[in-house]
DRENKEZA-553958 format. One record per residue (C-alpha): x, y, z; residue in one letter. Coordinates in steps of 0.001 Angstrom, whole numbers, padded with zeros to 6 digits, always signed. Layout:
BEGIN
XYZA...
end
This chain:
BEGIN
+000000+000000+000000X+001465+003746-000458X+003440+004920+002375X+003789+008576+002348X+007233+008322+004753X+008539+005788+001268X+007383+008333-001369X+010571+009988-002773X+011236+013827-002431X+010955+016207-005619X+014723+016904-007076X+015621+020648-006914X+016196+021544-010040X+018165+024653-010747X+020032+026420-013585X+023407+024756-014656X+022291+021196-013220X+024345+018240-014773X+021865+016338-016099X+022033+012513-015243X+019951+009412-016094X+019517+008843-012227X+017450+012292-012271X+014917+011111-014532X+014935+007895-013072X+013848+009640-009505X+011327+011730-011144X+009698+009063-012660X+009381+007417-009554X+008194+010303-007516X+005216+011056-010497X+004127+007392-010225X+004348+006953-006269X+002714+010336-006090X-000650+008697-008287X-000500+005714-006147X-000400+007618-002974X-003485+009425-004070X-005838+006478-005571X-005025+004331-002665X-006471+006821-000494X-009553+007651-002777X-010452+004395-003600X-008972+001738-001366X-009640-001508-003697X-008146+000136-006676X-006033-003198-008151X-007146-006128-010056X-008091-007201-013522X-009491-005318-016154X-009502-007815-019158X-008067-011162-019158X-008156-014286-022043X-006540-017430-021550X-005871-020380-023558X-008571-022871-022830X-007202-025474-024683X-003431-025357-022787X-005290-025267-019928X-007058-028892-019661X-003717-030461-019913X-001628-028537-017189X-000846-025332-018760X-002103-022168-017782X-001364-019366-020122X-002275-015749-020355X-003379-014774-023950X-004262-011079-023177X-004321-009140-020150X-005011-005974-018472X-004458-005398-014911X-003345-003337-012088X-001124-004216-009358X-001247-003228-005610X+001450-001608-005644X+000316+000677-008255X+001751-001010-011859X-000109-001319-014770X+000287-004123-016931X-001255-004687-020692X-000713-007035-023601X-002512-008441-026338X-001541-011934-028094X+000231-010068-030829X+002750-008733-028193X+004134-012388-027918X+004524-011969-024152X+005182-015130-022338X+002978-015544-018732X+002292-019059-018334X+003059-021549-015462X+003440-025362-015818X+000839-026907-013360X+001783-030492-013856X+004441-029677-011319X+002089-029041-008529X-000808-032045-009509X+000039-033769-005962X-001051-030537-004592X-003730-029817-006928X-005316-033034-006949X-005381-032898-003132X-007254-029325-002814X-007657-026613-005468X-004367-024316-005437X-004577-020573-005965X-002081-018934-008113X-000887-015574-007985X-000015-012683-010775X+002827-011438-009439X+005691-008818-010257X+008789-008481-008201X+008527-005565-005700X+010728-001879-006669X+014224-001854-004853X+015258+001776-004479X+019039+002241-004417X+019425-001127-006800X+019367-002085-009888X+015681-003208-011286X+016511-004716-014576X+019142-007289-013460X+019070-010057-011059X+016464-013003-009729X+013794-010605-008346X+014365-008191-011360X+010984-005888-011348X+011701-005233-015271X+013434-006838-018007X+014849-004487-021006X+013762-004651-024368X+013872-002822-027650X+011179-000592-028475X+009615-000403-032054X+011147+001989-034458X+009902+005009-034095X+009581+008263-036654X+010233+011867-035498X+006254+013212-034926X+007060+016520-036719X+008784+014764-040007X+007690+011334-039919X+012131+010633-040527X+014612+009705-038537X+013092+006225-037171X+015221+005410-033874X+014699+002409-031239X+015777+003058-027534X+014977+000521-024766X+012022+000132-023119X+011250-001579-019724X+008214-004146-019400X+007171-005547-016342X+008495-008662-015358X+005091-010527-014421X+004858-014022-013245X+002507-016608-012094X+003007-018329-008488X+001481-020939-006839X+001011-020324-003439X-001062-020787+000065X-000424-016541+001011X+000897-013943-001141X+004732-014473-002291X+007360-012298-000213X+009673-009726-002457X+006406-009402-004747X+003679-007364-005248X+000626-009616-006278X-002937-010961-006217X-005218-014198-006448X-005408-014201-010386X-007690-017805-010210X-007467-021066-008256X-006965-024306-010055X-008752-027542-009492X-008224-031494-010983X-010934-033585-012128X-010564-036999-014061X-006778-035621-014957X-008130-032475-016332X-007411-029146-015093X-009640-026709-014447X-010436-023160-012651X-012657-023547-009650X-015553-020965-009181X-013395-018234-007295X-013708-014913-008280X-010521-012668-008538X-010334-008931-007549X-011565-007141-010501X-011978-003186-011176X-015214-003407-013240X-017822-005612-013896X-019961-006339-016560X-023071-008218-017425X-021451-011097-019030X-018757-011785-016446X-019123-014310-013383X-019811-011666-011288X-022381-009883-013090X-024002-012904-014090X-024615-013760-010545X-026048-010727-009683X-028357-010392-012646X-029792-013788-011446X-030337-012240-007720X-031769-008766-009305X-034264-011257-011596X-035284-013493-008918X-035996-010364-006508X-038371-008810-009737X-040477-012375-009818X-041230-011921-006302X-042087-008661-006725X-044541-009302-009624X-046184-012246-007540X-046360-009982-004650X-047814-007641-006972X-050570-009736-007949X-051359-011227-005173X-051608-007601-003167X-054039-006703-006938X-056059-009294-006498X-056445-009926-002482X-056531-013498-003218X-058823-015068-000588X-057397-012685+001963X-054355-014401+002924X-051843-011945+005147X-052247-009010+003062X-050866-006419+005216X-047735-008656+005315X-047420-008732+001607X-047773-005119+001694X-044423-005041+003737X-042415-007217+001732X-043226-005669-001245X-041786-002618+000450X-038940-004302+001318X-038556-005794-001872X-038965-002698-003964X-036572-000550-001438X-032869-000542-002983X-033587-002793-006037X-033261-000017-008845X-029896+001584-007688X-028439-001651-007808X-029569-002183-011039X-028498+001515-012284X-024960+000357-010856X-024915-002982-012003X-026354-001947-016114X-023544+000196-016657X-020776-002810-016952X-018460-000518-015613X-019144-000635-011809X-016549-001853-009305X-017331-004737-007112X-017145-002986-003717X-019725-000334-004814X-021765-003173-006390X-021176-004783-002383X-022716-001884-000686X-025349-001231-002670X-026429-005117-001891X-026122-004716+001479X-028575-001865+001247X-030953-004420-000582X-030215-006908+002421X-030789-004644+004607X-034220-003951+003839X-034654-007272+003189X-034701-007970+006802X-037808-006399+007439X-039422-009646+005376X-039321-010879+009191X-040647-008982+011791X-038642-009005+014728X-035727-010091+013252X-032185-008696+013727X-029856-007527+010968X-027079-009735+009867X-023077-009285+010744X-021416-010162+007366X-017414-010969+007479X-015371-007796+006077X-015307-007382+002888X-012306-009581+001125X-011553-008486-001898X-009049-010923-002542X-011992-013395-002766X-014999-011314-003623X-017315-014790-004339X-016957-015396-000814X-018135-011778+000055X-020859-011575-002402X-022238-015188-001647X-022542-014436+001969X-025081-011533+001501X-026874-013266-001420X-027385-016611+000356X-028770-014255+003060X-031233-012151+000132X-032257-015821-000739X-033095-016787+002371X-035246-014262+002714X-037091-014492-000851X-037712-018180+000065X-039759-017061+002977X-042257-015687+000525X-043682-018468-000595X-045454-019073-004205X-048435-021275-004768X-046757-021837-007928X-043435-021809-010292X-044177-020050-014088X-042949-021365-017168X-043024-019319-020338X-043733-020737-023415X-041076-019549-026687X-042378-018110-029750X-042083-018164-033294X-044790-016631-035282X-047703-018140-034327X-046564-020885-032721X-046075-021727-029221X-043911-024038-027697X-042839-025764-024351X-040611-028528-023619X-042784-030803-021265X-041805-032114-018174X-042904-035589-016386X-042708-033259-013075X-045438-031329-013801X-047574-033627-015544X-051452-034052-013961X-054980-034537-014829X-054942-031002-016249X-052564-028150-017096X-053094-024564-016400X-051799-022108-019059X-052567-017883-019257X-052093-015788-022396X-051420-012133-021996X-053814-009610-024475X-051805-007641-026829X-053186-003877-026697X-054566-004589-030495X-056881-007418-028433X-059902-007365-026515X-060058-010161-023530X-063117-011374-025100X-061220-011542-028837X-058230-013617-026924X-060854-016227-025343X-061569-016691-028748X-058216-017159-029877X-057813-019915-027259X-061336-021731-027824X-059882-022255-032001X-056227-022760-031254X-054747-026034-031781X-053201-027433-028736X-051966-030970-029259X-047575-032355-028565X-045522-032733-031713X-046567-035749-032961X-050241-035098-032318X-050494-032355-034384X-050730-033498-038027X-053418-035929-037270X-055460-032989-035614X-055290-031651-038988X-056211-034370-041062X-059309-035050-038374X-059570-031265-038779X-060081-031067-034768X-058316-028484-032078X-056792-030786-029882X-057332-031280-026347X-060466-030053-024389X-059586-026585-022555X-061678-024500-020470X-061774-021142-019451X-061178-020326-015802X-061113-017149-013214X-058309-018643-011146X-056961-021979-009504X-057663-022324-005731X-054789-025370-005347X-052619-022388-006297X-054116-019037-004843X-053911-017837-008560X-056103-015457-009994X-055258-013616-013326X-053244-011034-013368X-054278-008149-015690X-054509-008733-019203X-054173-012149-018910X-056728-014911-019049X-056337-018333-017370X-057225-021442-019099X-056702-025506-017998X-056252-027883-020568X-057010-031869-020049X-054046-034275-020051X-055799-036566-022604X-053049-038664-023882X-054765-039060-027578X-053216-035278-027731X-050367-034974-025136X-046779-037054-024593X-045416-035713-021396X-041934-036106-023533X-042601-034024-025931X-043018-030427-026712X-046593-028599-026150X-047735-026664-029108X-050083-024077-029324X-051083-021964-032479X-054028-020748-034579X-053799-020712-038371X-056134-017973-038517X-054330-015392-036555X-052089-012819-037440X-049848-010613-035542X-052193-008443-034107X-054972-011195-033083X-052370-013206-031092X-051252-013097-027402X-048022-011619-026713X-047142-014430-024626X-048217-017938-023015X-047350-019538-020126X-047526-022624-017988X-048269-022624-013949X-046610-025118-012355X-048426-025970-008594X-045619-026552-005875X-046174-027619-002627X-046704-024705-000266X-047715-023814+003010X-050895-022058+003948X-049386-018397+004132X-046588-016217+002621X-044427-016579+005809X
end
């Protein structure tokens, strides 16, 4: 971390001065420990990685090798190369399979620590090696192309129980053995920014979608009052569910949010959350470790879940996918009974009345039902209009109307797909969307 008694003082310059490299070398220092000194203290977690790529392929048979990456290191260097820059950062794991195949090993990105008063290109623990720099034109002529050397960064990849001595460094992933094959466990490694598609956003987009379905069942229920049950304590809930959710999404949507804001903003969610229970007493997470942020994260979200499951649902939904006219759902033996409930949501170009009769002439048969419906030039199985489904507390939400269809098995194969469509529809005499209600077994409240 920056040390403001290690930062080194500013050279007095003055007219005359012999000018020598060890000048420039200083002032470098002093402009870069200066930036340090000033992140670290605006924004403590301020290292990890930005972009990383590995070779996948290496990587099942013992090799783990670093294609591209961008990254910053606790101790304030950047690093950044692409697989065109030919840069070498790979470590042999076959070395440490006793280890590996005993628990799952954590290896570090590492880069030997600056040694002030000693040479830093030369030696074991060398923090740069030299190389030659691209020819380069003069800006103003485009002539005179020169190369000079450069210094890169002398990263490396350790295996190791605690962070190596004589190097700055961080978790970079932990490594795992199954049937001979290596792979990365599920750890998470300090990152500056997250987006959508990475672990860690992908985890918290399924917490933020989960929290929405509870809302919208909350919301119906609360709509529709169905047969009374605990009202004023789904009024609270959805409080508690609604309180926190959208700046944690604002943060979250912008793919460039760092995990420790992302943290606190869940813990505001969690905290609300709390209220679910009356009574109850707020959580003490562990500190925040941002050296394993999967561990952070999971503590909090196991707690958001644990909450969510005390509101209870009469019933899962499934949604049917669409093409055209035609909708279709992969059936499971699981939810297979006398009858099936569906709902179809009204498009605003429909009336409710126009949908029922959408559903009373749709075909509804499985795949290999439906071309001798045709030929017998019959819908399918029986269905039925219905205001709601006591087994499941469900009533319709608006703009949707329930219907249950008969598992007859002259029209139905639990193994098959359910198909829905009418030939005489077009796009704007059609539902918008059709779904499945699954019962599950429930108690007799919310709570």
């Amino acid at each position: 971390m920056a040390d403001v008694q290690r930062i080194q003082r500013p050279i007095q310059w003055y007219e005359g001065m012999l000018l020598l490299p060890e000048h420039f070398q200083q002032g470098d220092r002093r402009f870069e420990q200066m930036i340090h000194y000033h992140v670290n203290n605006i924004k403590p977690f301020y290292w990890g990685v930005i972009k990383s790529k590995i070779d996948e392929g290496l990587l099942v048979v013992g090799t783990l090798k670093f294609l591209e990456l961008e990254a910053v290191f606790p101790d304030g260097l950047v690093v950044s190369f692409t697989i065109d820059d030919n840069v070498d950062l790979s470590i042999d794991l076959s070395q440490f399979a006793p280890s590996i195949q005993n628990k799952p090993q954590t290896i570090y990105l590492c880069v030997p620590e600056y040694r002030s008063g000693a040479a830093n290109t030369k030696g074991k623990l060398s923090r740069y090696r030299s190389v030659v720099s691209p020819a380069y034109a003069d800006e103003n002529t485009g002539l005179g192309e020169v190369t000079f050397p450069l210094l890169e960064p002398n990263i490396c990849l350790l295996v190791s129980d605690a962070p190596p001595n004589h190097y700055s460094s961080f978790p970079i992933a932990t490594v795992t053995m199954e049937e001979n094959t290596y792979m990365f466990t599920d750890f998470l490694p300090p990152q500056l920014k997250t987006s959508l598609d990475s672990d860690l956003g992908a985890l918290l987009l399924d917490v933020t979608k989960r929290i929405r379905s509870k809302i919208g069942f909350l919301g119906e229920r609360i709509r529709s009052r169905s047969l009374g049950v605990l009202s004023n304590d789904a009024d609270s809930a959805m409080r508690s569910l609604n309180s926190g959710i959208l700046p944690f999404e604002a943060l979250l949507n912008t793919n460039l949010a760092h995990p420790f804001d992302l943290y606190c903003a869940l813990n505001i969610i969690a905290g609300h959350f709390v209220n679910v229970v009356s009574g109850q007493m707020p959580p003490t997470f562990q500190p925040f470790n941002y050296n394993d942020l999967r561990s952070s994260f999971m503590e909090v979200i196991d707690f958001i879940h644990s909450m969510l499951d005390r509101i209870q649902e009469g019933y899962t939904v499934v949604e049917f996918t669409q093409k055209d006219r035609l909708f279709m759902l992969k059936l499971d033996q699981t939810w297979m009974s006398n009858r099936l409930v569906l709902g179809a949501k009204t498009p605003p170009t429909m009336t409710e009345k126009q949908l029922v009769e959408w559903i009373n002439s749709a075909v509804i048969a499985s795949d290999r039902f439906v071309e001798s419906v045709r030929d017998r030039r019959t819908l399918g199985v029986t269905r039925k209009i219905i205001t709601g489904d006591e087994e499941m507390s469900l009533l319709p939400a608006k703009d949707v109307v329930l219907f249950e269809v008969e598992n007859n098995p002259d029209f139905i194969d639990a193994n098959e797909n359910l198909l829905i469509f009418n030939i005489s529809d077009s796009i704007e005499t059609r539902p918008v969307e059709v779904v499945m209600f699954i019962p599950k077994h429930r108690r007799e409240s919310f709570f």
